[in-house]
C-alpha positions in Angstrom: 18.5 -30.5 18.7 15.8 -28.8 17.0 16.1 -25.7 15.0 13.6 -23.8 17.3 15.6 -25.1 20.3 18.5 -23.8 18.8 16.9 -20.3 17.9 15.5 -19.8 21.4 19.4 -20.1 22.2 20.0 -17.0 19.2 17.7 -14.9 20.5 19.0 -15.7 24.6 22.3 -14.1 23.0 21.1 -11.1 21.4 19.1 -10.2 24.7 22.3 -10.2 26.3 24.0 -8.2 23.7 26.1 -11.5 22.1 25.2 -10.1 18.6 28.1 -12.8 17.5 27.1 -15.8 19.3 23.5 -15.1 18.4 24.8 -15.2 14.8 26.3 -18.8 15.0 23.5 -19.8 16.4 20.6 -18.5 14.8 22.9 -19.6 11.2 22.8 -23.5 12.8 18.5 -22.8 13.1 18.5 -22.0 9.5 21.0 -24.4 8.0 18.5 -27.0 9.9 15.6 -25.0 7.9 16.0 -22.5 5.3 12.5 -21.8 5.6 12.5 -21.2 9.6 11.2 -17.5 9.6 11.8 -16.8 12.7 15.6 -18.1 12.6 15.6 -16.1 9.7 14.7 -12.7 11.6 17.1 -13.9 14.8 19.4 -14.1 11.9 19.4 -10.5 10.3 19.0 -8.4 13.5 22.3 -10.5 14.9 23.7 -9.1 11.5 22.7 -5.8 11.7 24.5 -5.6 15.5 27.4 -6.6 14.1 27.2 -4.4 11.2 27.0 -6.8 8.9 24.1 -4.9 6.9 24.5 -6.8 3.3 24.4 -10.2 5.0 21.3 -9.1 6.8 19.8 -7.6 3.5 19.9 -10.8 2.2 18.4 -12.4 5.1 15.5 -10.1 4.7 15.0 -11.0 1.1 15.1 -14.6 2.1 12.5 -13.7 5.1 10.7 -12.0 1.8 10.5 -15.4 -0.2 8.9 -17.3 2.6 6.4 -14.7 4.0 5.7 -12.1 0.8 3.3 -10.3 3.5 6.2 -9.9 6.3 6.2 -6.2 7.5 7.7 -4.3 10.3 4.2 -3.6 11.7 2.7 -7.4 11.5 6.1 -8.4 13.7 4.2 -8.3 16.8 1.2 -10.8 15.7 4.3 -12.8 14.7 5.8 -12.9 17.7 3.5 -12.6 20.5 5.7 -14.4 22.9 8.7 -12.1 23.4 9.2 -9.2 25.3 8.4 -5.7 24.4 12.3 -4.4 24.7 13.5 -7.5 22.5 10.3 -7.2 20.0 11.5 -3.2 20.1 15.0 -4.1 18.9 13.6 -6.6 15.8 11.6 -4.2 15.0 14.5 -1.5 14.6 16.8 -3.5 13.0 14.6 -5.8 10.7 13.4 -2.1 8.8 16.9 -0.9 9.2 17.6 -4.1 6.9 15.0 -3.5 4.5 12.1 -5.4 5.7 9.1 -3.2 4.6 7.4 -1.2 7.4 
């Protein structure tokens, strides 16, 4: 299965509120591709839920390495595609984990 297949599955689970099975699979998305941004972010707001906060500090910094540019407020030209209640809640926990505003 593909790691954007996989992903869609991470970010099914943190609509629902499944902050810990989004985490499994959002970490299968990256471990398929370390550079897979967007895993990456499904990654650190899981995290965050769970309170996890250093993990998803790191995420961030990895999210940092592969897009230097990534802000808080260039999130919704990055994801176009999702819904404004889940963009909301990667926005608020992406800054909450460091990613610059």
């Amino acid at each position: 299965v593909a790691a954007d297949e996989i992903d869609v599955q991470a970010v099914t689970y943190i609509v629902e509120g499944k902050y810990t099975e989004a985490v499994r699979w959002a970490e299968q998305a990256v471990a398929q591709n370390r550079r897979f941004a967007f895993a990456l972010r499904s990654l650190a707001v899981a995290l965050v839920k769970i309170g996890e906060m250093d993990r998803a500090r790191l995420i961030v910094s990895e999210i940092l390495k592969t897009e230097p540019n990534a802000t808080v407020a260039g999130l919704p030209d990055r994801m176009p595609y999702v819904s404004e209640p889940v963009l909301q809640t990667y926005v608020e926990t992406l800054r909450q984990a460091g990613l610059p505003k």
